[in-house]
N, C-alpha and C positions, 0 to 999 in steps of 0.2 A: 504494500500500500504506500504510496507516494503524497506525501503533503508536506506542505509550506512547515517550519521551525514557527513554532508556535511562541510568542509574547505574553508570557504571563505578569505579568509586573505588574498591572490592572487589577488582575483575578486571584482572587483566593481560594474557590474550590475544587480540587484538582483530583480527577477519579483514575483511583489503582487500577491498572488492567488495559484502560484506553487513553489516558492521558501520559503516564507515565506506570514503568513495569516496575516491582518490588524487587531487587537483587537481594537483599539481606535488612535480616532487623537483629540491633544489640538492645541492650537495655533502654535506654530509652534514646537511641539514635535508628534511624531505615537510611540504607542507601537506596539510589534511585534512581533511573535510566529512563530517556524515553527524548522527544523533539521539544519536548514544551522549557521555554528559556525560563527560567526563575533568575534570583538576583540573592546574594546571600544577604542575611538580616529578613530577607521578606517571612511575614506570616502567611501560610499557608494552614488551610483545611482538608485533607486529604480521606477520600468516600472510598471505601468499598472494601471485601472480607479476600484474605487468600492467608494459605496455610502458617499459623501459629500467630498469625491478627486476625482480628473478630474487627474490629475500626480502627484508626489510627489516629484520625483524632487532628485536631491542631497541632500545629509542627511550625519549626522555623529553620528557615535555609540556613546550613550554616557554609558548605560548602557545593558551587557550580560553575562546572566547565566543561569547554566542547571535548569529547572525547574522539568524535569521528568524524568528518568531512564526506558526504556522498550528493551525489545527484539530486536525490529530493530535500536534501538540505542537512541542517547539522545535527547530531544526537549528543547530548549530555548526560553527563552523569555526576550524582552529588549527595552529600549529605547531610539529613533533616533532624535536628533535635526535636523529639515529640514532647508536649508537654501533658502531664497526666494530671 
């Protein structure tokens, strides 16, 4: 599937699975891959259940950068402190 690098800087609710994919979750940090640009510092709200999270809850960027360069644009990757 081919689309534009998505600007999230605006947006705060960001759903697991189609907006961006879960690599790993620590204590209370998920890393996170996927097109949609964040900015670190941003609050974020992140929707939806995949294996050993039920929700995840509001999170804040702490770190994000391009990791790949392709044709339909750039994918990043980074990581989010959850707050519980």
């Amino acid at each position: 599937m081919s689309r534009p690098a998505m600007l999230a800087a605006g947006r705060n609710r960001i759903m697991l699975g189609s907006d961006l994919c879960l690599l790993d979750v620590a204590q209370d940090h998920v890393w996170l891959e996927g097109t949609v640009r964040l900015r670190p510092g941003q609050a974020i709200e992140l929707i939806g259940r995949w294996p050993g999270v039920e929700h995840v809850g509001r999170a804040s960027v702490v770190t994000w950068r391009v990791i790949r360069l392709t044709e339909s644009g750039p994918t990043y990757r980074g990581c989010c402190r959850v707050e519980r």
